[in-house]
N, C-alpha and C positions, 0 to 999 in steps of 0.2 A: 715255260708257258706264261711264268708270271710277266715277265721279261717282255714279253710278245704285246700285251694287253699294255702295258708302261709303252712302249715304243710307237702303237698306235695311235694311244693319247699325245706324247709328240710328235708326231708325225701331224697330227689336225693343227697344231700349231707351227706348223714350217721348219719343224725339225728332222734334218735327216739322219735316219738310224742305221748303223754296220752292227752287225752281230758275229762276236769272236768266238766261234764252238768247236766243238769236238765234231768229226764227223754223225756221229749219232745227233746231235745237236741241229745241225742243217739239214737231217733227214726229214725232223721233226716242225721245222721250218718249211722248206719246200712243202709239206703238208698239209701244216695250219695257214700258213701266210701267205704259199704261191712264191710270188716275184717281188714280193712289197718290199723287202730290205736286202741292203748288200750281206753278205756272207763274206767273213772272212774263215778260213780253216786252221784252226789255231791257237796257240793263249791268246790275252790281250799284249803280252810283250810283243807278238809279232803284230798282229796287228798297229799296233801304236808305232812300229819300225815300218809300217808298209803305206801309212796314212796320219794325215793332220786331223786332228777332232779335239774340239770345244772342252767333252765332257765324258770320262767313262764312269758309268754304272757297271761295277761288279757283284752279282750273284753267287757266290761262288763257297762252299762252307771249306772247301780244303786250301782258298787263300791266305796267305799269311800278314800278318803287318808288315812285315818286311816289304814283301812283295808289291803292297800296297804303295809304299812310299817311291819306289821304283817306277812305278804305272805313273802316277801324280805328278814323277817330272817331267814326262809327257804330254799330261794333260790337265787345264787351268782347272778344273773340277774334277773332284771321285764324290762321285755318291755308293754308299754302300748298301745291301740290302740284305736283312738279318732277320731269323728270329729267334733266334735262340742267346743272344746276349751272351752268351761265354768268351769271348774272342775280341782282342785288340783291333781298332781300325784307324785308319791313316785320312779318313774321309772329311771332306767339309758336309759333307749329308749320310745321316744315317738311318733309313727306313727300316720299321718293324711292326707289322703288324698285328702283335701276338694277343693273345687276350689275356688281358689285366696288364701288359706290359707297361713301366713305366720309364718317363726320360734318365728317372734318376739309377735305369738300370745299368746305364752305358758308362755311368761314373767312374770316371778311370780308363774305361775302354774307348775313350775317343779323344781328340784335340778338345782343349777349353772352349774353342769358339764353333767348334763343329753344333751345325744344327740336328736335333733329332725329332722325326717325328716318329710319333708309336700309339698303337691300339689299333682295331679294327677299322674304324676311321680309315685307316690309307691302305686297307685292303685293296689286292690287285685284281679287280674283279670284271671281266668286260663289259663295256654299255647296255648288252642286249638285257643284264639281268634288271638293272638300274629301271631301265626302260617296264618291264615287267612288272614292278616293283607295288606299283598303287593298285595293280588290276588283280595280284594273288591277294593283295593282304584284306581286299575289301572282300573277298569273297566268303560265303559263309562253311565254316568248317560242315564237314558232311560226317554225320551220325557215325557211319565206317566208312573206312576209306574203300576206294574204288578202283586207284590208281596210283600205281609206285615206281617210282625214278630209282634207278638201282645204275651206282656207275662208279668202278673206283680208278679212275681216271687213265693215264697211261699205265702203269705198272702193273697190276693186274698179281700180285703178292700171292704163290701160291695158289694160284689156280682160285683167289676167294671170290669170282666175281660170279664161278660157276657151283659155290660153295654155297656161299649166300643166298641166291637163286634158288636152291635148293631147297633150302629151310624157311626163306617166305614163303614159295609155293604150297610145304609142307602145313603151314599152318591158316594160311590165306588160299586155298583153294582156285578161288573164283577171281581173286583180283589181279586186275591187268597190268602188265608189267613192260616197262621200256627198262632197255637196257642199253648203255651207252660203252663202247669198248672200243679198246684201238684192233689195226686190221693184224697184229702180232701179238694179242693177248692170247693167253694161256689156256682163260678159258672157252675162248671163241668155237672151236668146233664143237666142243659137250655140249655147249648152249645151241647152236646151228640142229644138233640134234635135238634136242628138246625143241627147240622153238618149233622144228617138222610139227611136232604132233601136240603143240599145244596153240592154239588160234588165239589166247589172251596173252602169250609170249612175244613181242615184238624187237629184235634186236636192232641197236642203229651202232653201225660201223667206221668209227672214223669220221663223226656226224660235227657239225659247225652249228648245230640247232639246241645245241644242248639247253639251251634260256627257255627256248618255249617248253621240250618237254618236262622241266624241271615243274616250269610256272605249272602245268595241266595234271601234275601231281599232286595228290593227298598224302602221301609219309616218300620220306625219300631215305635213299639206303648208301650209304657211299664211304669211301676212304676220310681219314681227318688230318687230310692235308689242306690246299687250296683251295677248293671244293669244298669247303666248309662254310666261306664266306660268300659264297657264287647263293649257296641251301639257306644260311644266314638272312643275304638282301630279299630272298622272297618270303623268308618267313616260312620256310618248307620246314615242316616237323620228320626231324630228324634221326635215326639211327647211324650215328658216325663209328666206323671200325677204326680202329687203332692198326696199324701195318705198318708202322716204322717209329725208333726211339723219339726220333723230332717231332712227334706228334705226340706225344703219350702226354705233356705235361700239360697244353693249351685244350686239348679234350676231355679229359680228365678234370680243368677247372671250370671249362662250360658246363660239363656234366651235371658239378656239383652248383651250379649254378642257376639247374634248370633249362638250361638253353640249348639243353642235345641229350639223348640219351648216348650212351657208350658202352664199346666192348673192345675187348683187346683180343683181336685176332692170333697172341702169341699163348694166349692163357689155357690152362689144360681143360678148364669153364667153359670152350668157347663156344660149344653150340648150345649149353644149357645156356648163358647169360642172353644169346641173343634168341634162341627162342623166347625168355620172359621179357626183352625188351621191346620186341614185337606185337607180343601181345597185350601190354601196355598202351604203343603206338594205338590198337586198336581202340582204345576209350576216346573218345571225342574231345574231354576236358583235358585232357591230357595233350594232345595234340593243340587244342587251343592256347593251353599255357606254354607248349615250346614254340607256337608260331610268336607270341606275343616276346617272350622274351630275347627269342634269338633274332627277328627282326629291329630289334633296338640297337641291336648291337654295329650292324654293320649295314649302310644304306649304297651301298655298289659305286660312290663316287671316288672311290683313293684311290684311282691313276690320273683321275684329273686333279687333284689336288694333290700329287705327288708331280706329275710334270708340269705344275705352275709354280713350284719351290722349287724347281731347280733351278727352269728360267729364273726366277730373284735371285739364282745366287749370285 
């Protein structure tokens, strides 16, 4: 998905994009994008053997440098795209937009003259949020909230999305709730039944809207992956779950930073933490001081300022 929002931003500049996936990949393509990019089925090796192209961006965490170097002589540019800094690459470009990340993480792990950009800055985040961006953050925090964005993206980890749900309800009675989920999540029917019989429950399926419902929320609920920086550009005061290793260390140091609250969905804690982070959320100052801190961090422009460093390269 990150992939998708980067391919958009060139694409407004005359760039045309093939995307090399797995068939799960192109499902999710056909979905979000329609018709807008070729599909190839496949690694980038085959693809690079099926077609001529400028430049591949690899996303990919179980790529290796090896493989890297192999792709490269194919193609006059690799950009690579990281965040987790563990891992050798082969790239003239390497994006990371981790929080607190610095250039001097890649030390070693890149060519000498390879460029890096890193921090939330080049967050992959779509225009719609960007756009939103002056009209959430001017508004004035409301005494309690009233409306909560609850969405943990595609993967739906454990059924938490019908979990979660659960335990805001439990403690927020009365406040309305969007729910954003793919039309294969886990928790989709539990919720389908609740939603029957709750008229503040509203579920969106497979939704391309997701900027406005976000923007029209007072605390937002969600996974702390991608969707952290989408919550970040509006300044949405946040409960971020933890639901995979890649994500424990970057939530974990916004946490401590003021700039989200957190829970780890793997912890034996896990409905005692997020009941007391919710009810936190409910203080008004409190939500004031995470909309303030977390909108500093990430302003929703790093795919346009990642597809005009490339073109320079």
């Amino acid at each position: 998905m990150r992939c998708l929002t980067l391919a958009h931003a060139l694409s407004q500049r005359d760039v045309r994009c093939t995307f090399a996936v797995a068939e799960s990949g192109a499902a999710l393509l056909h979905r979000f994008a329609g018709g807008a990019f070729d599909i190839v089925l496949g690694s980038p090796a085959h693809a690079l053997a099926t077609g001529r192209y400028d430049a591949l961006i690899v996303d990919d965490y179980a790529a290796s440098v090896g493989q890297e170097r192999l792709w490269r002589k194919h193609a006059p540019i690799l950009v690579a795209i990281d965040d987790l800094a563990d891992r050798r690459h082969a790239a003239d470009l390497v994006v990371d937009p981790g929080y607190g990340r610095r250039a001097s993480d890649y030390d070693g792990l890149t060519p000498p003259a390879a460029k890096r950009l890193v921090g939330p800055g080049f967050a992959l985040v779509r225009p719609a949020f960007a756009a939103l961006r002056g009209q959430t953050l001017a508004r004035p925090i409301a005494p309690a909230p009233r409306r909560a964005f609850v969405s943990f993206g595609l993967s739906d980890v454990d059924g938490v999305a019908a979990r979660a749900t659960a335990l805001i309800r439990a403690k927020f009675p009365d406040l309305s709730l969007d729910i954003a989920l793919a039309s294969d999540a886990q928790s989709l029917p539990a919720l389908q039944a609740r939603a029957a019989a709750d008229a503040k429950l509203r579920l969106h399926v497979d939704t391309a809207d997701v900027a406005a419902l976000m923007a029209a929320a007072d605390i937002g609920v969600g996974a702390g992956g991608a969707s952290t920086w989408e919550r970040a550009c509006l300044g949405l005061p946040t409960l971020a779950v933890i639901v995979a290793d890649n994500q424990r260390g970057t939530i974990r140091a916004m946490a401590a930073e003021g700039a989200l609250l957190a829970v780890d969905l793997h912890a034996k804690d896990f409905e005692a933490t997020f009941d007391a982070a919710l009810i936190a959320l409910g203080a008004a100052d409190v939500r004031s001081a995470l909309r303030d801190r977390s909108a500093k961090l990430c302003d929703g422009l790093g795919a346009q300022r990642i597809a005009d460093a490339i073109l320079a390269l």
